[in-house]
C-alpha positions in Angstrom: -15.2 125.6 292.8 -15.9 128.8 294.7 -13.2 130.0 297.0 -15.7 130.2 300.1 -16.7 126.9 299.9 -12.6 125.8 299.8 -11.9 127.8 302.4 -15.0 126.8 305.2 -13.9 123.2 304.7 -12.9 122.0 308.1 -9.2 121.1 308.6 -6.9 120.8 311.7 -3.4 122.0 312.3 -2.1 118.8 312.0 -2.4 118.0 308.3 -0.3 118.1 305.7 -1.3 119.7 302.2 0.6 116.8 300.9 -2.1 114.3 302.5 -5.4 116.2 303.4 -7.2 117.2 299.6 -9.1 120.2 301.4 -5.6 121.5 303.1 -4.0 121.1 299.5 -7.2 123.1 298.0 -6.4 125.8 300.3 -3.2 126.3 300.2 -3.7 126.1 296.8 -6.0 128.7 296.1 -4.4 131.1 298.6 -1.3 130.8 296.6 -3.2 131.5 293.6 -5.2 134.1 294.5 -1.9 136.1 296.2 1.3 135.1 294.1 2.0 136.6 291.1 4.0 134.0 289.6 2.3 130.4 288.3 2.6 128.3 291.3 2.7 124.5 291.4 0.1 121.3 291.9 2.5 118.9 293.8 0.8 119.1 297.2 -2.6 118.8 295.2 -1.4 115.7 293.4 0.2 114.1 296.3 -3.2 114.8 298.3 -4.7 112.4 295.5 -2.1 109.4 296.5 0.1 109.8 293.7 3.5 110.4 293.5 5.8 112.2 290.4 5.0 109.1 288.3 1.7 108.8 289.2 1.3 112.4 287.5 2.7 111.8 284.4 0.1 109.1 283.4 -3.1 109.4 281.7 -6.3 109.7 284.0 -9.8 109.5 283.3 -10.9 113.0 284.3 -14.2 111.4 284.9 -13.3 109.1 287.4 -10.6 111.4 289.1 -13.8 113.8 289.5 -15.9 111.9 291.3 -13.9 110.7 293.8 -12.6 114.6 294.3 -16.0 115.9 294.8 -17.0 112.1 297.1 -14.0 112.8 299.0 -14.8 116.7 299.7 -18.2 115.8 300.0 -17.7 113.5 303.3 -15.0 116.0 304.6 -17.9 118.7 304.3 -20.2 116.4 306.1 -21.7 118.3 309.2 -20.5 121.9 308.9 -21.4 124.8 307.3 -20.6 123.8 303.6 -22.4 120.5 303.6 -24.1 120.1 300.5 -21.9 122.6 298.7 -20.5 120.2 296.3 -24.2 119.2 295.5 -25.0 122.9 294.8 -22.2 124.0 292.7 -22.1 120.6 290.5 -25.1 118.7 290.4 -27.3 119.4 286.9 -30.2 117.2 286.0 -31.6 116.0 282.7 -34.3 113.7 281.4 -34.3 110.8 279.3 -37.2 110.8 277.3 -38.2 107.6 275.5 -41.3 107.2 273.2 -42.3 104.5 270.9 -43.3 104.9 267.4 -44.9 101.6 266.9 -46.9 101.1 270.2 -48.6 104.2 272.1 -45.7 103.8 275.3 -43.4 107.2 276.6 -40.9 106.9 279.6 -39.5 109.6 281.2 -36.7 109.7 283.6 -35.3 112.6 285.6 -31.1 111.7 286.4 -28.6 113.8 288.3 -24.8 114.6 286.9 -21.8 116.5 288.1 -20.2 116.5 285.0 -21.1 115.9 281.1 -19.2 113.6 279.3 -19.1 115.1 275.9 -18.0 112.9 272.6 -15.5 115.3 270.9 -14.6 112.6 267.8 -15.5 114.8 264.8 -17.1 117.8 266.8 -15.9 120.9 265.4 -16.8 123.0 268.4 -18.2 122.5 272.1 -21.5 123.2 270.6 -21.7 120.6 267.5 -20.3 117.9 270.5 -23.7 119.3 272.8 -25.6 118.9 269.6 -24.7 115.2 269.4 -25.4 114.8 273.3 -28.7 115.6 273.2 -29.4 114.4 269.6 -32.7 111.5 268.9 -31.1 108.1 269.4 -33.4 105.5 267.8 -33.0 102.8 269.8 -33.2 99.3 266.8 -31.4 96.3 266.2 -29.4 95.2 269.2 -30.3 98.4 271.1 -33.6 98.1 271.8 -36.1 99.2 274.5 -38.2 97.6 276.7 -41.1 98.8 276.7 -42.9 97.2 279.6 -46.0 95.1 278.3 -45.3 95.6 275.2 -41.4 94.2 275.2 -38.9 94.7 273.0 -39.3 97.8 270.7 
């Protein structure tokens, strides 16, 4: 996330880096970008609603994303970074379906913020890209349907 865009997000005098996400993102990246020691996350996490506990337990990064970028997304609601979260995150790709036994092709455009990549037996980021984009066949229990022409 670009510093700018962490910065111009609106916040009053009145909250608390320990409750406001955007205040915690700032003082955050202040520290960062002027200590020269590591400096901590506690504010961040407690910005999230969790407590010392709360950090210590597995969470789906997926989930925890989305409602980070929801939550900055409404704060940055009319004011000068509106749409920022859209513009740094958002990709697109297309699903692209064509039958082999009956002349039918679907094509659907979908927007992401993030990729969830299988990493199971992936040597490397680009052999788990590899399998995210590879041909699926879709048989057996995972078929398609294919409008008029139904199950395929």
């Amino acid at each position: 996330m670009q510093a700018k865009v962490v910065y111009h997000m609106p916040t009053s005098v009145n909250d608390e880096p320990s409750t406001s996400i955007p205040m915690a993102l700032q003082s955050l990246f202040y520290k960062l970008q002027h200590s020269e020691s590591s400096v901590g996350t506690k504010d961040l996490t407690r910005s999230f609603g969790w407590d010392t506990h709360d950090a210590f337990l597995q969470h789906d990064v997926h989930e925890l994303n989305r409602v980070l970028c929801e939550k900055l997304e409404e704060k940055m609601k009319r004011t000068v970074v509106e749409g920022a979260i859209q513009h740094l995150f958002e990709g697109h790709h297309k699903n692209y379906i064509e039958c082999i036994n009956v002349d039918y092709k679907s094509t659907r455009q979908e927007s992401f913020y993030d990729v969830q990549l299988d990493v199971k037996g992936c040597h490397d980021v680009y052999a788990s890209f590899d399998k995210y984009v590879a041909i699926e066949h879709l048989d057996a229990d995972n078929k398609y349907h294919a409008g008029k022409y139904g199950l395929q």
